[in-house]
C-alpha positions, -999 to +999 in steps of 0.1 A: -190+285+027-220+262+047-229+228+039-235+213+005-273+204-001-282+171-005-307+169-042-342+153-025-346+120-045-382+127-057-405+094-065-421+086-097-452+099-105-466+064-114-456+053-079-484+043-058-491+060-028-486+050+005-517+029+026-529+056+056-530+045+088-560+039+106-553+070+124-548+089+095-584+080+080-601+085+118-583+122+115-593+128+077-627+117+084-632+139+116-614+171+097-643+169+068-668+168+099-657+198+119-647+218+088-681+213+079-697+221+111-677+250+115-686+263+081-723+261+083-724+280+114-704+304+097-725+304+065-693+305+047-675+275+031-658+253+051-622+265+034-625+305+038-639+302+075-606+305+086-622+301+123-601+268+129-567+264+130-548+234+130-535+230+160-563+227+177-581+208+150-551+185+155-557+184+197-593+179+195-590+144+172-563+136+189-586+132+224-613+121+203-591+092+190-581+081+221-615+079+240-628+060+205-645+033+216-635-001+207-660-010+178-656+020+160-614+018+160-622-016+145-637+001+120-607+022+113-581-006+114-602-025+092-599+005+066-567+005+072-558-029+061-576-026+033-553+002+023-526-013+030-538-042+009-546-017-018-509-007-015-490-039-015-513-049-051-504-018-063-465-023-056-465-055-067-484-044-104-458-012-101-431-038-096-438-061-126-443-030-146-411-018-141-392-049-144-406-049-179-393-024-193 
């Protein structure tokens, strides 16, 4: 017969998101940079180039995250607390809001 399925407990939609990591903005950032690149030497847009896939996208910011220099991870770390600071206002609005009703 197999195993019963657990139902996914899906969030509200009025939930706030949750803060990225400053690693997740340095890999956002650099993924809008080399689609681009890619996509004007192309001459197509960067979404229908097609010419880079993700795994490699993923292995090239990796390297280039960890040979960052020190002054620009600041930079990312410093974004990331602000999302994180962003998130924890949110929750705690989210919070109130909910107790309330």
């Amino acid at each position: 017969k197999g195993i019963k399925r657990i139902p996914r407990i899906r969030k509200p939609k009025d939930m706030p998101r949750r803060p990225l990591s400053a690693y997740n903005i340095f890999f956002k950032h650099e993924r809008a940079n080399m689609l681009l690149q890619v996509g004007d030497r192309t001459g197509k847009s960067k979404l229908s180039s097609g010419k880079l896939g993700f795994e490699m996208l993923a292995k090239s910011i990796g390297k280039k995250w960890k040979e960052l220099p020190e002054k620009e991870l600041k930079k990312y770390k410093a974004q990331a607390e602000q999302e994180m600071q962003r998130y924890k206002q949110e929750m705690e609005n989210y919070r109130h809001n909910i107790t309330k009703k």
